[in-house]
N, C-alpha and C positions, 0 to 999 in steps of 0.2 A: 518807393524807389529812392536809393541813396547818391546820391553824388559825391565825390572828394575832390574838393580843389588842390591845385598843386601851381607850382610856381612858374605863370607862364610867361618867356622874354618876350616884352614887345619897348617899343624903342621908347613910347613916354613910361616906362614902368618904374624909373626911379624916381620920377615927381610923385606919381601916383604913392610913392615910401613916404616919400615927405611930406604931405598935407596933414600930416598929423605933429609936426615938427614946425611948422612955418604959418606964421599969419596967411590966411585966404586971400589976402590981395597980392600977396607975395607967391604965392603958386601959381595964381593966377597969369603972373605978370611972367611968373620963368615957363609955362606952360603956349604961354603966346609965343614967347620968346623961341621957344624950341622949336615949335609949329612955324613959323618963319623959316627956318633954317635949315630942318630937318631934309628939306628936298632938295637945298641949293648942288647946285652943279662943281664939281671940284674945278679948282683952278690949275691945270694943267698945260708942260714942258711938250707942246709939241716937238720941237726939233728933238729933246731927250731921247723923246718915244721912239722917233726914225732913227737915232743914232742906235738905239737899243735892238733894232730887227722887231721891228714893231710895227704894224701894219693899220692904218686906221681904215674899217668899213661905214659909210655914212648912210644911214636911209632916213626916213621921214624925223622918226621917233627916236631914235635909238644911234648913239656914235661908239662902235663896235671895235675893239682892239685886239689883234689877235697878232701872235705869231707864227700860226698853223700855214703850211704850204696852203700855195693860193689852189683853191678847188671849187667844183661847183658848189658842192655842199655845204662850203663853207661861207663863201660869195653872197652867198643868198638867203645867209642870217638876218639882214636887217629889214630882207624885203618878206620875209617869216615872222617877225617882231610888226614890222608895220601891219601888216596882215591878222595880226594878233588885237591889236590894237582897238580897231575895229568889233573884232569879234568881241571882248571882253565889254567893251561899250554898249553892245546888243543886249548879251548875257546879262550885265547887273542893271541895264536899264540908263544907262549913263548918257547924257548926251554929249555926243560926239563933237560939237562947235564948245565944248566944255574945256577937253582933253587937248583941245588943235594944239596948243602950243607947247604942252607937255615935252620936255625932255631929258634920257636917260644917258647913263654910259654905261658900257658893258666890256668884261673884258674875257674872250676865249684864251685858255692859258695852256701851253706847252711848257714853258719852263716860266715856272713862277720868279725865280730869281727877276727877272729881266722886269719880270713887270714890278718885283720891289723899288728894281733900280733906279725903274724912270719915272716912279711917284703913283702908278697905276694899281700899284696895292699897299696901299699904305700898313704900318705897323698894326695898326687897330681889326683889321682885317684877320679873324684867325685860320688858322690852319684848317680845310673842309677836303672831303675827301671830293665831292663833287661839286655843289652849286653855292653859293653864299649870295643874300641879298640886303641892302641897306641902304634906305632913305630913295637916291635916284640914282643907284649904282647897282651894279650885281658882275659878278665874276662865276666863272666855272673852268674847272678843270677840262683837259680834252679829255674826249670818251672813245669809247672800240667801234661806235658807230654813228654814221651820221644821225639817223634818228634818233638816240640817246641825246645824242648833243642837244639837237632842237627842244625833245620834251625838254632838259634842264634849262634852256633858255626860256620854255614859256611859262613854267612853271617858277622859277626867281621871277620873270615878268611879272607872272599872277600874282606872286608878295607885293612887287613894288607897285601895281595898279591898286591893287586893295588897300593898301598902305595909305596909300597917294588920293586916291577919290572916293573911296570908302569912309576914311576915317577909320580903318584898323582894319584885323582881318579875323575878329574870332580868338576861338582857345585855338590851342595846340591841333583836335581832331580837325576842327574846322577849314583852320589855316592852311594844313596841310592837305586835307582832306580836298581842298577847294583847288589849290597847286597842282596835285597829283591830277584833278578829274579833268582842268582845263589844261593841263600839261599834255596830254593824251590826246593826242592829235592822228590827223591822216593831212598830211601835204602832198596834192596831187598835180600837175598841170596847171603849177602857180596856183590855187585855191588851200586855203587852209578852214579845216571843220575842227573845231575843238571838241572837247567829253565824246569823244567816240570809244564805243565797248570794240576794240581790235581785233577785227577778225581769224588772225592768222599768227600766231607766233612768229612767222615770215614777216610780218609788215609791221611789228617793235622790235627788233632784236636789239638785246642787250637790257632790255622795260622789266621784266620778270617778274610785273605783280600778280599775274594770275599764278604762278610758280610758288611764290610766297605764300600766298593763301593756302594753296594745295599742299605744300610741306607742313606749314605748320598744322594745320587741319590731321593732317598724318601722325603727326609726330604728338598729338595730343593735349594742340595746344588752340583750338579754336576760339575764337572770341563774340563773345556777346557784342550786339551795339550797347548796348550800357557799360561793358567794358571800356571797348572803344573813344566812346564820349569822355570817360574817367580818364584819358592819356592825361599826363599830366607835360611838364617843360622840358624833361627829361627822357622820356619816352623815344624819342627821335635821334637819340644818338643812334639807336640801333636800326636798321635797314627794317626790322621786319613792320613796326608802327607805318611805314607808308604804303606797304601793302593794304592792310587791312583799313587806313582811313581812307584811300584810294576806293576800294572795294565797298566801304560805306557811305562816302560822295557818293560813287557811283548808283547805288542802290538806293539810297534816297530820292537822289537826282529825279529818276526813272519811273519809280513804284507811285501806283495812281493813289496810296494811302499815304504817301508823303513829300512828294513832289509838290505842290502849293505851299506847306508848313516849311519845307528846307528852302524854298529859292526864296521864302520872305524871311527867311535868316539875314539876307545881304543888305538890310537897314538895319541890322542891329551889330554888326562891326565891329563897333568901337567898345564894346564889352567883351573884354578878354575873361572873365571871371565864371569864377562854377554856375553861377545864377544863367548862362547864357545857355545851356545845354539843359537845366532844369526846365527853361520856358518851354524850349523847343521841348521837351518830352513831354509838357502839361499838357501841350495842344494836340499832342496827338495819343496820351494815355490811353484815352475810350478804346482807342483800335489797337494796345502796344501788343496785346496777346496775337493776332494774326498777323503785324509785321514781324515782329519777331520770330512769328513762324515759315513766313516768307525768307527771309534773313537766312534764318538756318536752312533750306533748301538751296539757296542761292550758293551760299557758301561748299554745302555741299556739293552738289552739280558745277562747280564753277568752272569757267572754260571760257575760249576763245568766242567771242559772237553772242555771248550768252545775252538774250532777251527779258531783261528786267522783267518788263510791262507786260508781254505776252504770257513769263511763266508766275507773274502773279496767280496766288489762286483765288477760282473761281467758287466763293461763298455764297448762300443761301442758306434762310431758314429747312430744315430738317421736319418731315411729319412723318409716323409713323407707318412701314409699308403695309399696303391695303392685305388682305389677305392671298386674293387674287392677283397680286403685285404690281408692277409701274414700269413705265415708260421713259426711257431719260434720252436725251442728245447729249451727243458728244462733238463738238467743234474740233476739227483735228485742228487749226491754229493757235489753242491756246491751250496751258500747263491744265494741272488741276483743277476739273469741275467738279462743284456739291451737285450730287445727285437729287435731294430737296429728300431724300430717306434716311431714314435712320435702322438699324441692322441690330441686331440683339447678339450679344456674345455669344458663342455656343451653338448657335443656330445655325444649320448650313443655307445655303442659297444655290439658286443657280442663275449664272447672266448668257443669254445669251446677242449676238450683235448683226446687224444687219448693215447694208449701204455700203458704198463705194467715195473713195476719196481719193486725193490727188497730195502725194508729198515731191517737191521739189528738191533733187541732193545731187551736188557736184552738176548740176549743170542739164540733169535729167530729169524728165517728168514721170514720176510713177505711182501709178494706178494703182490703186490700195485698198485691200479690205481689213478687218479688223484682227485677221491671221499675219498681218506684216510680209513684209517682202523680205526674203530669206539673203538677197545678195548680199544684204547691208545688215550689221548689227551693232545695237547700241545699247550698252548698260546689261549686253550680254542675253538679247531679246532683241527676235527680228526688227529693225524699223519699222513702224507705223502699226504697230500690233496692240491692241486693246490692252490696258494695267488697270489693278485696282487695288484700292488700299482702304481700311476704316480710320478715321482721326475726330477729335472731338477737343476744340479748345477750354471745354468745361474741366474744372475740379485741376489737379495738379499737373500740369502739363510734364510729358516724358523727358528726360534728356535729352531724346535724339525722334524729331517728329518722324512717324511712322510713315510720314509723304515721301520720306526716301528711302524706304525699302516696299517697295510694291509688291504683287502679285501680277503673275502671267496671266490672263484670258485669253486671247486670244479672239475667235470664232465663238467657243461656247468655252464655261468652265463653270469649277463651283467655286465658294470662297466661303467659310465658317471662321467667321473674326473671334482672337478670343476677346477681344473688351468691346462691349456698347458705342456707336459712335454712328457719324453721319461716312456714308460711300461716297467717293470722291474715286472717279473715272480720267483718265485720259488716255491719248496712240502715246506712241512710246517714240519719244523724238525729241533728243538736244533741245534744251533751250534756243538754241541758237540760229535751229533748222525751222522754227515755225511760221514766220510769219509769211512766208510763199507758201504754205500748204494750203489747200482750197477742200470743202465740204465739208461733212459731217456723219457719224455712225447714229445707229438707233439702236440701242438698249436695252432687250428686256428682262428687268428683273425681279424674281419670284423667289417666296421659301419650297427650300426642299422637302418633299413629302415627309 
């Protein structure tokens, strides 16, 4: 597997130019030097600011300038940011009596002029369509929605805590990848939950990364995690890179094959360089062939609510079906199960299923056999109705895993694969809809005379 490094900005990256230029005690010495300073707090024209229509918000952490009409939404930025705080200290393990004294400035911006005027965005500062972050500062544009606002407030957050008590934040996928997944929030009744998978296109509007993934996927432009990892410093000018590292945090984050591997990325930080995305793939090489194939079902299925962990699939060694055929369960809470068979090309079958289950959808509990319940359809086949498909990670894997174009069963059916591979069964239900569904179906599968 290849890597290409590319040119990734972080704030010590021009001493890192010069150690090849400079006596080692002299790097040394501008690198301390930097590190001292890099976080100090600007010294700032309060009176200016109030002449300017310039509003200061104070909470814990965080002293907040905005010129935006006073509103709740907006009000309650700092106690959002404090809230944050917290949470990020959980997340990278940080201790919290660490960060007490930690402090940032932030500025919500309606008309940028004002805030050139009264020193609040200095010249050095450039032109961003929405969020900028730097050292113990960060600015953002206002947005079309409250929620917007926020994510870009915790997401610049997330650069400057990484920044700040990490000791760097990663390449480019990472960086941002890390931004996007703790930016992604639910603020409810004063509590805030970061890395939440959004239930409802209703509850981010204005967020649009599952939109992002779904166009570009359309449009013919789907991406590998290896892609991904290859962003380079460049990559981010364009909106669509935060979709898809958003979508790859998030899928990491989650997946019981790389959740361990990705959350012990956050001690290693302070390597911006190709070598950091190498390691991470060495330690999990042995398995890349089934995340990979995970990855590309995720992506395509993707959607509101979608269930990492549940629609992992469920692997097993393969043995050859008896003549007399085999017995499998099917757990209606979880994606893809290995049948523990293996199917000969050409050969017809027949499955047929038994037992009763329970799917939960919109708020209703419904009684389910492996025929699906006709009110509701998904993927164009009743809800909760038996699928099946042949797949095999051996030899050259396909373009596009066979795990997302199924077959109906239903009750009874036949299914003659044309390539060799192991049966892989599940009900037919959203990623997103499984984890309230209770029971399980039974199985039986036999060759056709």
């Amino acid at each position: 597997m290849i890597f290409h490094s590319g040119n990734v900005a972080v704030s010590r990256g021009r001493l890192r130019q010069a150690q090849s230029l400079m006596p080692m005690a002299l790097v040394l010495l501008l690198a301390n030097v930097a590190a001292a300073s890099e976080f100090d707090l600007p010294a700032l024209d309060e009176g200016k600011i109030r002449a300017a229509g310039i509003r200061k918000l104070a909470g814990k952490t965080i002293a907040l300038y905005t010129d935006l009409p006073v509103g709740a939404e907006v009000e309650e930025l700092p106690r959002v940011f404090d809230a944050a705080v917290a949470a990020w200290c959980q997340y990278f393990a940080v201790d919290a009596a660490k960060v007490a004294g930690w402090r940032i400035v932030g500025c919500v911006i309606g008309d940028r002029a004002r805030f050139e005027g009264a020193g609040l965005c200095p010249a050095s500062v450039p032109q961003f369509p929405h969020g900028y972050s730097s050292g113990s500062q960060l600015w953002l544009n206002e947005q079309p929605s409250g929620y917007y606002r926020r994510h870009l407030l915790l997401h610049e957050g997330t650069h400057c805590f990484m920044q700040r008590w990490l000791g760097g934040a990663g390449p480019p996928w990472y960086m941002e990848g890390m931004a996007e997944l703790l930016g992604t929030h639910r603020w409810q009744d004063g509590r805030l939950t970061l890395g939440v998978m959004p239930l409802t296109k209703d509850e981010v509007p204005y967020w649009g990364r599952v939109k992002i993934v779904k166009d570009e996927l359309a449009a013919g432009r789907g991406m590998s995690l290896i892609d991904v990892l290859r962003y380079d410093s460049r990559a981010h000018l364009r909106t669509e890179p935060y979709g898809w590292c958003w979508a790859a945090a998030a899928f990491f984050d989650q997946h019981p094959l790389t959740k361990e591997a990705f959350r012990a990325l956050q001690a290693d930080t302070s390597d911006w360089s190709v070598e950091f995305s190498k390691r991470f793939y060495d330690r999990l090489k042995d398995r890349w062939p089934e995340i990979s194939e995970d990855w590309q079902l995720f992506v395509h299925e993707i959607d509101y609510g979608y269930d990492v962990a549940r629609a992992a699939v469920v692997r097993k060694p393969a043995a050859a079906l008896p003549v007399s055929g085999g017995s499998i369960t099917v757990a209606a809470d979880r994606g893809w199960q290995a049948s523990g068979f293996r199917v000969q090309a050409g050969q017809e079958y027949r499955l047929t299923a038994s037992g009763r289950f329970e799917i939960k959808s919109d708020g209703q509990h419904w009684p389910c056999e492996a025929g699906g319940v006709s009110i509701r359809y998904a993927g164009g086949h009743p809800l909760g109705m038996l699928l099946a498909v042949v797949g095999d990670l051996e030899g050259e894997p396909p373009a596009k895993t066979p795990l997302a174009s199924p077959q109906p069963i239903g009750l009874a059916g036949t299914l003659q694969p044309e390539r060799s591979g192991t049966l892989y069964l599940k009900i037919n239900e959203p990623a997103g809809g499984l984890a309230d569904n209770s029971g399980s179906l039974a199985v039986r599968l036999t060759p056709a005379p």
